[in-house]
C-alpha positions as CSV (number, residue, x, y, z in Angstrom):
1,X,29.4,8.0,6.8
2,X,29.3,7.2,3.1
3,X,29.7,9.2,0.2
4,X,27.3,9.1,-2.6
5,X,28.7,6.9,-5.6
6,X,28.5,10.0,-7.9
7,X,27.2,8.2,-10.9
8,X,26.9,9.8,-14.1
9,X,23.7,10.5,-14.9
10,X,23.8,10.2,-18.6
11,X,24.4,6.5,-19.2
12,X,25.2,6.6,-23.2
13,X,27.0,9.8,-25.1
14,X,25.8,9.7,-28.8
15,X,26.7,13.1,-29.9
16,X,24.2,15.4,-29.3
17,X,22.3,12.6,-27.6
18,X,22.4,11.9,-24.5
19,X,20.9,8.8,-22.8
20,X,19.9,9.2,-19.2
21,X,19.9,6.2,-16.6
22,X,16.7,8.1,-15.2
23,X,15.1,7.7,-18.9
24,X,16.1,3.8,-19.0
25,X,14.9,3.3,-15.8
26,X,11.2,4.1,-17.0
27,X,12.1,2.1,-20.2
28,X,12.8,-1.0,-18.1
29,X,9.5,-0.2,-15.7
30,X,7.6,-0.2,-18.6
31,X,8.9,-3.0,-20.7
32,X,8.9,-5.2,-17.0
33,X,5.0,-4.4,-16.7
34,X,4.6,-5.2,-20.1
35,X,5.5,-8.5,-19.8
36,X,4.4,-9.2,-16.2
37,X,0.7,-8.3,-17.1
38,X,0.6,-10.3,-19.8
39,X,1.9,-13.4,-18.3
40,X,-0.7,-12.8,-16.0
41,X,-3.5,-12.6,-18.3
42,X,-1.9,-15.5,-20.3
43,X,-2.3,-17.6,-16.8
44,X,-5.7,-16.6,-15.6
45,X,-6.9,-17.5,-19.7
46,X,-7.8,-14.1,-20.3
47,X,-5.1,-13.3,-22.9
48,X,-7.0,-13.8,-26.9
49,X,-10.4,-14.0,-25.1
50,X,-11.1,-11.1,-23.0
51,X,-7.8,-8.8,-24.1
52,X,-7.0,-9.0,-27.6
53,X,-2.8,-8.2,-28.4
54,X,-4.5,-4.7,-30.1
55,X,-6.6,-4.0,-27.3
56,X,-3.5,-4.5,-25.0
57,X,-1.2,-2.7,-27.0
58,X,-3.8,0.1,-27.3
59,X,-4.3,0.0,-23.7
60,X,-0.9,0.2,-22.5
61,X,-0.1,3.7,-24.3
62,X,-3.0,5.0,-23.1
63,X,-1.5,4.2,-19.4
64,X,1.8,5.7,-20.4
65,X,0.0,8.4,-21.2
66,X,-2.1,9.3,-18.6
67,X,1.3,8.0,-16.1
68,X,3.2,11.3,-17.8
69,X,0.5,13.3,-17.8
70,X,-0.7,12.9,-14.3
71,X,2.2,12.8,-12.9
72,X,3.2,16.2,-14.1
73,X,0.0,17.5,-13.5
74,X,-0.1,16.7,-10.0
75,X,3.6,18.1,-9.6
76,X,2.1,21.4,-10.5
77,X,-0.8,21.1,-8.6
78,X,0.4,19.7,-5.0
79,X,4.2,20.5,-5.1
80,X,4.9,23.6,-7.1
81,X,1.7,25.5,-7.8
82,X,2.2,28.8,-7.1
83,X,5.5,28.7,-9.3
84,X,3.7,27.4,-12.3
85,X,0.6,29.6,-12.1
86,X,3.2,32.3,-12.9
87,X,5.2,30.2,-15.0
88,X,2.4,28.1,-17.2
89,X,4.5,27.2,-20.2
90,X,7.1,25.6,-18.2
91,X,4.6,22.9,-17.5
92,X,5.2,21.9,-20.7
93,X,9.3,21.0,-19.7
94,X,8.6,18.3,-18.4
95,X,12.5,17.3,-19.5
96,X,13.1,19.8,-16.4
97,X,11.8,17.2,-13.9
98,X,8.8,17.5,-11.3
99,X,7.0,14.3,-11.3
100,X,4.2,13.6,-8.5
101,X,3.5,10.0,-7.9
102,X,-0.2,10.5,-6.7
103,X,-0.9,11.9,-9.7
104,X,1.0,9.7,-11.5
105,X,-1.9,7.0,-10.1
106,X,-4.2,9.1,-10.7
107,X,-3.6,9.8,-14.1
108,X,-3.3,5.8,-15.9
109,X,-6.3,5.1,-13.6
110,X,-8.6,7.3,-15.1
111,X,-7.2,6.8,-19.0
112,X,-7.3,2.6,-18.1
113,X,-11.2,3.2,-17.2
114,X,-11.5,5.4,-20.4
115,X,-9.9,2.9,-22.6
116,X,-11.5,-0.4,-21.0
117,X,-14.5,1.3,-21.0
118,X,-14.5,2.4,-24.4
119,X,-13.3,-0.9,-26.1
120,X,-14.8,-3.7,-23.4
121,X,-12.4,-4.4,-21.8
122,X,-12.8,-5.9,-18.1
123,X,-11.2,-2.7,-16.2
124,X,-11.1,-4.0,-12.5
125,X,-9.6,-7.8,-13.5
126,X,-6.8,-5.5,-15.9
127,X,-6.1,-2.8,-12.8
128,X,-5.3,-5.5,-10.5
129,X,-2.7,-6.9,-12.8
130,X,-1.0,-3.8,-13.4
131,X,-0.8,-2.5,-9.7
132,X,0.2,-6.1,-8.8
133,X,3.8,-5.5,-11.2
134,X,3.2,-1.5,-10.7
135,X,6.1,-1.7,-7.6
136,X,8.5,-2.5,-9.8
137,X,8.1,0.4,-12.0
138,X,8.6,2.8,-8.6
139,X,11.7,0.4,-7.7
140,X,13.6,1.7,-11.1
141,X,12.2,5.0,-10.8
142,X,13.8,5.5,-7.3
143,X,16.9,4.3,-8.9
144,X,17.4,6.6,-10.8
145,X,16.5,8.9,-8.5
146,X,19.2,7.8,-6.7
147,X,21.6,7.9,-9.5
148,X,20.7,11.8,-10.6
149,X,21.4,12.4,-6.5
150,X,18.1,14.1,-6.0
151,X,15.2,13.4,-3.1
152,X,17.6,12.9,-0.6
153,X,17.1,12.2,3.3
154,X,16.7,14.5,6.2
155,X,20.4,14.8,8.1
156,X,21.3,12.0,9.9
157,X,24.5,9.9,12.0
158,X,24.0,6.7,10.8
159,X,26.7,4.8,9.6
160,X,25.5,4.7,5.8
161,X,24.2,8.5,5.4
162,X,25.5,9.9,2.7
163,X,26.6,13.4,1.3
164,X,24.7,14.3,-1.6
165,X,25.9,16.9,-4.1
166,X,23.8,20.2,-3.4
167,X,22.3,18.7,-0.3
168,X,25.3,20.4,1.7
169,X,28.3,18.7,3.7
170,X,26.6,17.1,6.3
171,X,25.5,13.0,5.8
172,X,21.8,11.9,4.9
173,X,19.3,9.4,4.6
174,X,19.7,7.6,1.1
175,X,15.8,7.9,1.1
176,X,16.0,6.9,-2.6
177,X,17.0,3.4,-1.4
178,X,14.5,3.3,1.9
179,X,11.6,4.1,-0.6
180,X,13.5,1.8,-3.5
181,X,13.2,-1.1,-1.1
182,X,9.9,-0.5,0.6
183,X,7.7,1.0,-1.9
184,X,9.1,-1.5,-4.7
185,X,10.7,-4.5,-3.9
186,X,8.9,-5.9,-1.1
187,X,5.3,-4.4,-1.9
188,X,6.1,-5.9,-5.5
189,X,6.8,-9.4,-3.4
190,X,3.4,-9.2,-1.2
191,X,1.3,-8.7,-4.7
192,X,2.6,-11.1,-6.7
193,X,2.5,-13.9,-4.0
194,X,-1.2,-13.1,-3.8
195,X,-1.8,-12.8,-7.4
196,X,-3.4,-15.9,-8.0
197,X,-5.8,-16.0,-4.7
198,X,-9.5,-16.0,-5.1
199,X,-10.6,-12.3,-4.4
200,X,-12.9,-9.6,-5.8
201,X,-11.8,-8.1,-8.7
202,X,-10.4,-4.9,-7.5
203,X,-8.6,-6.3,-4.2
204,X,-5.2,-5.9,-5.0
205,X,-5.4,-2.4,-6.3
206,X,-6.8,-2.0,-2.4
207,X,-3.7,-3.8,-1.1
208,X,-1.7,-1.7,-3.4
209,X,-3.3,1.5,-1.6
210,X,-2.5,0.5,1.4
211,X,0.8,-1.2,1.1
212,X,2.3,1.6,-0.6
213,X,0.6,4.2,1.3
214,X,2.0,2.9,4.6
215,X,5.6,2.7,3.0
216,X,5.6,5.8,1.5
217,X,4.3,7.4,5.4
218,X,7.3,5.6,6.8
219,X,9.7,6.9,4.5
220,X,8.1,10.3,4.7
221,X,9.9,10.4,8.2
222,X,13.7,10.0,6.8
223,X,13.0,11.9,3.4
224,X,13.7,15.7,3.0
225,X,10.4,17.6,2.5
226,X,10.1,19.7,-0.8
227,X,12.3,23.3,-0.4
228,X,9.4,25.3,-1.9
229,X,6.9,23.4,0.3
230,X,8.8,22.3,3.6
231,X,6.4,20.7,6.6
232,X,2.7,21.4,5.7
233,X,2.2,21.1,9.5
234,X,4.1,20.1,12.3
235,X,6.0,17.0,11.0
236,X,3.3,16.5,8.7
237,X,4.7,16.7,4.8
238,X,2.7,16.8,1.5
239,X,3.5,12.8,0.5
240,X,2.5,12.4,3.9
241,X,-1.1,13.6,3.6
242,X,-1.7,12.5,-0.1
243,X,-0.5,8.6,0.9
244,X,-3.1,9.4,3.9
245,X,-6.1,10.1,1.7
246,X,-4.4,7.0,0.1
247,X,-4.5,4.5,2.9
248,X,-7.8,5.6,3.7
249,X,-9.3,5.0,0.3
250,X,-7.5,2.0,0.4
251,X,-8.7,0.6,3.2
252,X,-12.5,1.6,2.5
253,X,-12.0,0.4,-1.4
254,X,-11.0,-3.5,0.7
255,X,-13.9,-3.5,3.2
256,X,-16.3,-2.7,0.7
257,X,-15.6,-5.5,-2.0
258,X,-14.7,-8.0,1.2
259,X,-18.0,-7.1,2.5
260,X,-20.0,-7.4,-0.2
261,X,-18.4,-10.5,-1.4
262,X,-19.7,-12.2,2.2
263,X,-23.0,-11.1,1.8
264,X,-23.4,-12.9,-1.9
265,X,-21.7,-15.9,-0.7
């Protein structure tokens, strides 16, 4: 058994201010895909052609955007609904946590179509560019996670559970870590090594589907369901059956542009 580091969550005192690691770890998500995607468009040529430094700059706080927004969004809507239909201004505290990540796809997906729509912008070569660096962003978010001790694991006797403050005195999966691991660094490695292969525009937001859908399903089984929500049915939980609808659109999203790419050719 292992006890959890108790880090502070608030990494910088200035006065009345307080810095939260949870805060810099969307800081350093962003400012990591920032750069990534542009290298990328830099290498395939596209960077001053096709996507202007404006266009990208515009782009990119549109995607913030619609990240916050959807992410909160689908918090109230799949995790806490009943709460906030009796509670709507509090889905305005968004400084009060509840984040989905479905909806947090959801949400830069549709403002990226928007924007790239509305200023020409070639939408399906810029979305596989971002979800190729996009793990990385869940990697520091499930950092901090792990530093603010919350979305712990289900009870457990494995040598490195962990006793989490307000998660009671018996050890647990570090589930922050499992889904760190899986969800981030490795699905970040699997994208970027294909970033440069010669696929439809589009594939690698498929592969992202997929990949993370079938990690987030596997960590599903070691991660504590939501209190207000619990098991859906049987051992089935709510990240369970949005990363299903996930995989599967994944999976149909890859044999369609695979398909259709065999008949041209």
């Amino acid at each position: 058994m292992m006890m959890w580091p108790q880090i502070d969550p608030v990494a910088l005192q200035l006065g009345p201010l307080a810095i939260h690691w949870y805060g810099l770890m969307y800081i350093a998500g962003f400012s990591a895909t920032w750069y990534l995607v542009r290298l990328q468009l830099q290498q395939a040529g596209l960077w001053q052609t096709a996507v202007s430094s404006e266009a990208y700059e515009g782009l990119f706080t549109a995607l913030i955007l619609g990240v916050v927004l959807g992410g909160r969004i689908g918090y109230v809507l799949f995790y806490n609904f009943g709460y906030y239909v009796h509670h709507p201004l509090e889905i305005l505290y968004v400084w009060q946590g509840g984040m989905s990540f479905h909806g947090g796809l959801v949400g830069p997906v549709i403002a990226g179509w928007w924007y790239c729509r509305r200023h020409g912008l070639p939408f399906f070569q810029l979305a596989d560019r971002f979800f190729t660096v996009a793990p990385l962003g869940l990697m520091f978010g499930r950092i901090g996670n792990f530093i603010n001790g919350e979305l712990w694991g289900r009870v457990t006797d494995v040598p490195w559970g962990m006793i989490f403050p307000g998660a009671g005195p018996e050890p647990r999966h570090p589930s922050q870590l499992y889904e760190m691991t899986l969800e981030g660094v490795l699905l970040f490695v699997l994208l970027w090594s294909v970033r440069k292969r010669d696929w439809p525009a589009g594939a690698r937001v498929g592969l992202f589907l997929v990949g993370y859908a079938a990690a987030r399903i596997f960590c599903e089984q070691f991660r504590q369901p939501d209190a207000q929500l619990g098991f859906l049915f049987g051992p089935v939980t709510m990240g369970m059956l949005l990363s299903s609808v996930m995989l599967a659109a994944g999976l149909v999203w890859l044999f369609v542009l695979f398909r259709s790419r065999e008949k041209v050719i």
